[in-house]
N, C-alpha and C positions, 0 to 999 in steps of 0.2 A: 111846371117845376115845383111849387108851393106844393102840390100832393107828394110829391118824389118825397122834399123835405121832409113832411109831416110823415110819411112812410116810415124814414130813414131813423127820424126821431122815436117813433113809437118802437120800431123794432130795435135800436140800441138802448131803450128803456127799457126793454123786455128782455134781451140779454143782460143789463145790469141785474137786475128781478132776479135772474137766475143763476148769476154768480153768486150774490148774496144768499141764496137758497142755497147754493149750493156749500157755500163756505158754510152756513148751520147746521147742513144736513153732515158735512165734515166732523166739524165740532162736536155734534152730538153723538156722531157712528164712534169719535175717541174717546169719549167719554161713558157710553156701549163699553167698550170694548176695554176701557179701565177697569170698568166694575166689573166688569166677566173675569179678569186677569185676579180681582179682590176674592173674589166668590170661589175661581178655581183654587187660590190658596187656603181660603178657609175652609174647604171644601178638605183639602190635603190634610192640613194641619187639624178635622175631628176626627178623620178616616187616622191619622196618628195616633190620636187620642185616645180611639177606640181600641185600636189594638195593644196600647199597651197597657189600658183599663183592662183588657182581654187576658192578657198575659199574667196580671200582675192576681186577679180570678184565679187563674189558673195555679199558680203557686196557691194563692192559699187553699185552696182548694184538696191543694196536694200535701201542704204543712196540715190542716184539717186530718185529713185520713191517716195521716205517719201519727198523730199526736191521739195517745192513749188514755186516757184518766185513769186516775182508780178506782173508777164505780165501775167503768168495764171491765178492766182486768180481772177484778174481785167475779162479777157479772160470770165472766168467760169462767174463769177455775169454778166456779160453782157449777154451772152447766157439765162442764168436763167429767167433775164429781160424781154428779147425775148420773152423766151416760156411763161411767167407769162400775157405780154402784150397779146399774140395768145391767150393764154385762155380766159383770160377775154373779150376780140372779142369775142370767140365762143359763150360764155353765154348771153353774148347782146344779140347779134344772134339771141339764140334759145329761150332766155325769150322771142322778138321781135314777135315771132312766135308762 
């Protein structure tokens, strides 16, 4: 019987071992699993961030191209001139002819 005992003893020490194991190994899988929960939000909340850093590019981007200066305008009517003066050369030109 004293070996049964000493059996009975080790093997309920070896389940307490393993409750306690097991309750850490709990512990830690929710504490896992907190930070996965932390991470997935952060994760959303840059994936937000970027698209409306994206968007907000985008406008200006689009305010950019709408918005004229005066050195281009001036720019553009002189070119116009240009090519307005070359035409009317050509047609001399070819009424001449």
């Amino acid at each position: 019987m004293p070996e049964d005992n000493k059996a009975l003893l080790i093997f309920s020490t070896r389940v307490r071992q393993l409750m306690l194991r097991f309750q850490e190994i709990k512990a830690e899988n929710n504490l896992l699993c907190e930070k996965i929960k932390q991470r997935d939000a952060d994760i959303a909340r840059l994936e937000q961030e970027i698209r409306d850093i994206q968007q907000t590019f985008d406008r200006f981007k689009t305010a950019k191209m709408m918005t004229v200066t005066d050195g281009d305008v001036e720019k553009t009517k002189a070119r116009l001139a240009a090519l307005i003066r070359d035409v009317n050369k050509c047609i001399t030109w070819l009424a001449e002819k």
